[in-house]
C-alpha positions in Angstrom: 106.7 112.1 136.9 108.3 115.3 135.8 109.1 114.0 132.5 106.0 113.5 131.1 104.6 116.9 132.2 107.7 118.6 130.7 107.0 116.2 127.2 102.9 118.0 127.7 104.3 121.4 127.6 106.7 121.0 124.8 103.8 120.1 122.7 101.3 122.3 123.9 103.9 124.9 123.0 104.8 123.7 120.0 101.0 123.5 119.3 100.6 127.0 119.8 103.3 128.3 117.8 102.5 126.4 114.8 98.8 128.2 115.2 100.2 131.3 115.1 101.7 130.9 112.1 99.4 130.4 109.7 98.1 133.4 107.1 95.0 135.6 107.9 94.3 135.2 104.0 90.4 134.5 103.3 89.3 136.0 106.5 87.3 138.7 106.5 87.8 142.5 107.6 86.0 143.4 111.1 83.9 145.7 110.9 83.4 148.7 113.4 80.0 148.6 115.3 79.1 151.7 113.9 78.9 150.2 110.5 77.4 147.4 111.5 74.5 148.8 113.9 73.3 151.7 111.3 69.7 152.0 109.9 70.4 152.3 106.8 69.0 149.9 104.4 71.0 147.3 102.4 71.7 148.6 98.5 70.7 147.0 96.7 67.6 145.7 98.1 67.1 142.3 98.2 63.5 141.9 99.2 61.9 142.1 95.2 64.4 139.0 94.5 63.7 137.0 97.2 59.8 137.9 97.0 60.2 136.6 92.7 61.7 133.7 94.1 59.7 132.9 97.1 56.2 133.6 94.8 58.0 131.6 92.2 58.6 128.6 94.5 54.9 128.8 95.6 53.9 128.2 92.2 55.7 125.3 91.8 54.4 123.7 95.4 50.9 123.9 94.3 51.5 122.3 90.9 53.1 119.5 92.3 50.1 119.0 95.2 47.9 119.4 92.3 49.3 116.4 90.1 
């Protein structure tokens, strides 16, 4: 009985440090909540693109229920 519990924690430790080793590469930075929680607005703004878009998809809905 106390084998296989001592085979369980050899892998759950080996487990765990091969996690740790691995890179950080292609995460991204955190932020501080300062940043994050201001009322600023986003530059630039996004809103006349995805209006084009939105007006521009629209368009091509009512052509197709027309045909």
């Amino acid at each position: 009985m106390r084998a296989p519990a001592l085979i369980a924690l050899f892998a759950l430790l080996a487990s765990l440090a091969a996690c740790s080793k691995q890179s950080m590469e292609g995460y991204p930075t955190l932020l501080p909540m300062d940043e994050i929680l201001t009322d600023q607005p986003l530059t630039p703004d996004p809103a006349p693109e995805l209006e084009a878009r939105a007006d521009a998809l629209r368009a091509r809905a009512d052509t197709m229920r027309s045909q």
